[in-house]
C-alpha positions in Angstrom: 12.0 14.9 -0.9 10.6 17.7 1.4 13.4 19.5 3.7 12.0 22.4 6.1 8.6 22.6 4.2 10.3 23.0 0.5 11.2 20.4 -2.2 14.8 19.8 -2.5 15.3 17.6 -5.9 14.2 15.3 -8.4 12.3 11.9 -6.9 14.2 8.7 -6.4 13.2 5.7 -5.3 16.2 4.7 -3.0 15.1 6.4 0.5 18.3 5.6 2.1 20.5 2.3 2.2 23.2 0.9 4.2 26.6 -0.1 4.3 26.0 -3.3 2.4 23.2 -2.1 0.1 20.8 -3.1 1.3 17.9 -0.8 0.9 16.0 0.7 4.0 12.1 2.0 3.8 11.2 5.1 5.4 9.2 5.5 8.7 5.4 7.2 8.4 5.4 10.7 10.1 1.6 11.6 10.6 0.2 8.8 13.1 -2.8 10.4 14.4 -5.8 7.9 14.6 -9.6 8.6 14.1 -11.8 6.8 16.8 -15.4 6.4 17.3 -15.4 9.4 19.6 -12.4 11.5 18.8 -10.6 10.1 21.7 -6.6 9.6 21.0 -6.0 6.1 19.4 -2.3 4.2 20.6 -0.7 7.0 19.2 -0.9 10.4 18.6 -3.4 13.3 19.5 -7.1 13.1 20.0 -9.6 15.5 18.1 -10.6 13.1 14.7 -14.0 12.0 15.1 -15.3 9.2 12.7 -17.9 11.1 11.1 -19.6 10.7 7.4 -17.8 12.5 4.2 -15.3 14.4 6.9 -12.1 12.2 5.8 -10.5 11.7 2.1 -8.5 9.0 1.7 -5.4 9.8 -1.0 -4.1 6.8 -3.0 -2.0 5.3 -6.3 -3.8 2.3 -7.3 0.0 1.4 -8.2 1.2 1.5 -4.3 0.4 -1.9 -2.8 0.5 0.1 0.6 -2.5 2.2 -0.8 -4.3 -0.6 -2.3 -4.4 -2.0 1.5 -6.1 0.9 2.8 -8.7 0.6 -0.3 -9.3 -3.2 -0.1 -10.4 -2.7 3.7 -12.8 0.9 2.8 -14.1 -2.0 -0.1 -14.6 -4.7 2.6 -16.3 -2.7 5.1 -18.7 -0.8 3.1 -17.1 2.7 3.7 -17.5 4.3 0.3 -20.2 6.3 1.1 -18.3 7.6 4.1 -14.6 8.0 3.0 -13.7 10.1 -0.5 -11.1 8.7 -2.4 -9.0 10.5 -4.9 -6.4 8.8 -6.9 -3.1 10.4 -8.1 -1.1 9.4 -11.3 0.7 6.2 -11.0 3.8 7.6 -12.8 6.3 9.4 -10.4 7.0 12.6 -12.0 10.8 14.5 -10.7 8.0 15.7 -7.9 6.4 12.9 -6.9 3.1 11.9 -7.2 0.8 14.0 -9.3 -3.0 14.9 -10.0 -4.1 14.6 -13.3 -2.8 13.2 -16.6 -3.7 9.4 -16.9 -6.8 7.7 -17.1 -8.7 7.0 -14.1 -6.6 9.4 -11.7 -8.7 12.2 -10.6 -7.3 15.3 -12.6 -8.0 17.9 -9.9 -7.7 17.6 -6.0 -10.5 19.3 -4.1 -7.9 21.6 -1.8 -6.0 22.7 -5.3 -2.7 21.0 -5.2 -1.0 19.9 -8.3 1.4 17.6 -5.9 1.0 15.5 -3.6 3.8 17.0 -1.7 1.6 20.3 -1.3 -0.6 18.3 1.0 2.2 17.3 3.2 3.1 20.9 3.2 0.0 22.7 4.1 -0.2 19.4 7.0 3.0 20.8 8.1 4.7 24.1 6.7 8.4 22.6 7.8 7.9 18.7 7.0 10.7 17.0 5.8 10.8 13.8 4.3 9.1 11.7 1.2 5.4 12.3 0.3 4.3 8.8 0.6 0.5 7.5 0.0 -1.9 6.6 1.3 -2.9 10.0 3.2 -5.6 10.4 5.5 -7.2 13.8 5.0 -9.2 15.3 7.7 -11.4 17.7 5.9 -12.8 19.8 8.5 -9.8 21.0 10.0 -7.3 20.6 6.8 -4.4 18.1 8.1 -3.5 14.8 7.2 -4.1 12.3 9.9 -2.3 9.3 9.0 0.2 7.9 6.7 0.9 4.9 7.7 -1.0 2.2 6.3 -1.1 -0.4 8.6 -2.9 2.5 10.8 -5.2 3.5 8.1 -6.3 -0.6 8.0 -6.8 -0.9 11.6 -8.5 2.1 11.7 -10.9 1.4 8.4 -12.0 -1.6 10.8 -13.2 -0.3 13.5 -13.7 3.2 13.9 -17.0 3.5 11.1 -18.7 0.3 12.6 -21.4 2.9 13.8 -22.0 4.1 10.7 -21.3 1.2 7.9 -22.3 -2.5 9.2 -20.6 -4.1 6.6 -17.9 -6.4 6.4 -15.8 -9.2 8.6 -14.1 -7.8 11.6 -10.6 -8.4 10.3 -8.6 -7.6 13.2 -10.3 -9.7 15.8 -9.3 -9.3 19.3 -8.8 -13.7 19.7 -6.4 -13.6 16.9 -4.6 -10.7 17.2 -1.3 -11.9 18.1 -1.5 -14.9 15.1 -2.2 -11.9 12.9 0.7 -9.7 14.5 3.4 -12.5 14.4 2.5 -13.6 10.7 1.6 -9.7 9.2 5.5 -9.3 10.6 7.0 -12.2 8.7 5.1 -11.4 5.2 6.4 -8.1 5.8 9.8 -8.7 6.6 10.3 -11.7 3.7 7.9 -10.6 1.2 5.9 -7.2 1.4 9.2 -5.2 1.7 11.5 -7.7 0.5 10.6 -7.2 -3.1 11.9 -4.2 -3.1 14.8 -4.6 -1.1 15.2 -6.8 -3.9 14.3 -4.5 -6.8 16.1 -1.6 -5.4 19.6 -3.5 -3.3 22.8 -1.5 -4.5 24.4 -4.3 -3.7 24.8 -8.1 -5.6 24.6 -9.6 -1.7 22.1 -7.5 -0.8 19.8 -8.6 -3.5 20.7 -12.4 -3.4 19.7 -11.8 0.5 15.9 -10.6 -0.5 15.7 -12.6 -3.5 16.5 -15.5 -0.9 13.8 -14.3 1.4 11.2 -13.3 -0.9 11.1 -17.4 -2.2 11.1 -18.8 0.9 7.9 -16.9 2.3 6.4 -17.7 -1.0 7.3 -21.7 -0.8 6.1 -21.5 2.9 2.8 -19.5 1.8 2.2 -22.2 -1.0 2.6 -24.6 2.0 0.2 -23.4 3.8 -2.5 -22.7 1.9 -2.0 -26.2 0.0 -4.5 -27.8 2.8 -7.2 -26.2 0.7 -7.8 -23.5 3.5 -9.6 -20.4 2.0 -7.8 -17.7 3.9 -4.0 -17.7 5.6 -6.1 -18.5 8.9 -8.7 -21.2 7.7 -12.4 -19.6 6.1 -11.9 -16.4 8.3 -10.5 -13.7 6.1 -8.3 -11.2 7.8 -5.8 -8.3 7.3 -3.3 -10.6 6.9 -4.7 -12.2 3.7 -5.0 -7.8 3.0 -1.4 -7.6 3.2 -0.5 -10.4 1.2 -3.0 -9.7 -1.5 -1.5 -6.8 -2.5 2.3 -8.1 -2.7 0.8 -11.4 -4.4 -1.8 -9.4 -7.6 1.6 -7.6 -8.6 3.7 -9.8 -8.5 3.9 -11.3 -12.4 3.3 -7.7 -13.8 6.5 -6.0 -11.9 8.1 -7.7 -9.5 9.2 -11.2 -11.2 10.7 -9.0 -14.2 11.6 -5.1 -12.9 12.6 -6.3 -9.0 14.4 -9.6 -10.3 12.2 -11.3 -8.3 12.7 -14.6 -11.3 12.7 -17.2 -9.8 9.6 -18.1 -10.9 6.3 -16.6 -11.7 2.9 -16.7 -9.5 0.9 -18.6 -12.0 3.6 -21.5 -11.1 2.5 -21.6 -7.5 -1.1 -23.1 -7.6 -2.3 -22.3 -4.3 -1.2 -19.2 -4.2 -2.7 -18.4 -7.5 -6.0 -20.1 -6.2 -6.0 -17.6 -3.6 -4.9 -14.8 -5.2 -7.9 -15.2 -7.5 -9.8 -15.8 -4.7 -9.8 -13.0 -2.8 -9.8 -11.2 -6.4 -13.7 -12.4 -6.6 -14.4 -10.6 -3.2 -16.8 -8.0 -3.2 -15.4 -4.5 -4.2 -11.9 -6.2 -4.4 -11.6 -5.9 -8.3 -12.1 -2.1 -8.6 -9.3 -1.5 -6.2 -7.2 -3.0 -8.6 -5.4 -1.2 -12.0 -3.2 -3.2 -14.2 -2.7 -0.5 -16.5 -2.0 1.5 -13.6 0.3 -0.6 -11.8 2.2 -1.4 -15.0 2.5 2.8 -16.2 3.7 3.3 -12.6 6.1 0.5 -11.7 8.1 0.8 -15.2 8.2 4.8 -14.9 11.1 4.5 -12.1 13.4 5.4 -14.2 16.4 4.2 -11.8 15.3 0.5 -12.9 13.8 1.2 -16.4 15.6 4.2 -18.2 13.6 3.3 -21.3 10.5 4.1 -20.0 9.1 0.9 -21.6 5.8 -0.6 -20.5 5.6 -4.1 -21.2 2.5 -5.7 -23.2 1.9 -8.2 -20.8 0.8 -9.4 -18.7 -2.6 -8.5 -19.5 -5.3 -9.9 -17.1 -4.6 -12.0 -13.5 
């Protein structure tokens, strides 16, 4: 990680943990918000305009954090508007890198090799992980935001004026239905796969392994009516968040987090939906199997080896 501006040593994937091993996610620093007009957004400082080709948004087609952010610029049409650039999905003893595997952009436009640079020139005397996704402001050279729940809200609403596209997916009727159920799939399943995969302790795993197949059975629940989306035929971030937990699942988390219960392909409804929401618009190119395979198995705290296993090989 970053202390006082310089990197310290080698990456791990354990941010901190606590007494009972349980393991503990660290909190986004940069949570500036760009708004229509540059006013300040619900936190942070004002001054970041939505305008067309000023931002870059960073991302690992590996992060399921990242992929949210890309689903949403997908959904709402914002290609033209927001840059991407996508790192290497394996974590090198630095982090994230530019370059080296295919379909990663081998050269960032502001001449970093790391992503830790960025965080750096952001903020000479950062300290803490260099996390994607990143929103760059490329007029006046800082990151903006990342925190990815931000990133989504903000992807939704601040280019209306200049892409139409795209459902509102944060509507202002339903915003406490989304708020109280994005909290639980968080809690149980977004974060509790890792709390899973990376629990120093046997309790703490059995505790997120315990969590992790209860939302599931409860999602399968649900969506067994024959609904399209978690709240009817209205897609929103919601179905976002758990999209990008569910389309890893097989390939890392049932085998590398322990997650074994069972696989995804023996939950049809989740599967349905999965695929589902796999057929949207845009949604396909925002996901990498090859990538998220390379990068999940190159933590080398939960595969030593290295080895990348053949399957599976399609969703």
């Amino acid at each position: 990680m970053l202390v006082n501006g310089t990197w310290k040593e080698n990456w791990q994937p354990v941010q901190a943990k606590d007494d009972q091993g349980r393991f503990i996610r660290q909190t986004s620093s940069f949570r500036n918000w760009i708004t229509p007009d540059g006013q300040p957004g619900p936190t942070g400082t004002g001054g970041f305009r939505a305008e067309k080709g000023r931002y870059r948004l960073y991302v690992a087609y590996i992060c399921p954090w990242a992929s949210r952010a890309l689903m949403v610029r997908a959904l709402k049409g914002l290609h033209e508007v927001i840059d991407v650039i996508v790192v290497n999905p394996r974590l090198t003893d630095q982090g994230w890198q530019f370059g080296g595997f295919p379909g990663a952009d081998e050269r960032d436009p502001n001449g970093a090799r790391y992503l830790h640079e960025l965080y750096t020139r952001a903020d000479p005397h950062f300290t803490g992980r260099a996390t994607v996704p990143v929103l760059w402001d490329k007029q006046t050279g800082t990151i903006v935001n990342n925190e990815s729940a931000d990133i989504v809200r903000m992807l939704n609403s601040a280019f209306s004026h200049l892409a139409s596209q795209g459902p509102d997916l944060y509507p202002p009727a339903m915003a406490a239905e989304i708020d109280t159920l994005n909290n639980t799939i968080y809690r149980e399943l977004n974060n509790g796969v890792y709390q899973a995969g990376f629990a120093s302790s046997q309790q703490a795993y059995e505790e997120a392994y315990a969590r992790v197949f209860t939302c599931l059975d409860e999602l399968e629940s649900r969506l067994s009516d024959g609904r399209a989306f978690l709240f009817g035929d209205r897609l929103t971030e919601t179905d976002v968040r758990l999209f990008v937990t569910l389309v890893r699942f097989d390939a890392a988390y049932h085998g590398l987090f322990k997650c074994n219960r069972n696989t995804l392909g023996a939950m049809p409804a989740l599967s349905a939906y999965m695929r589902r929401i796999l057929a949207l618009e845009g949604i396909a190119d925002t996901v990498h199997l090859d990538h998220i395979k390379a990068g999940y198995y190159s933590i080398k705290a939960l595969n030593p080896g290295g080895i990348v296993p053949a399957g599976p090989g399609k969703f």
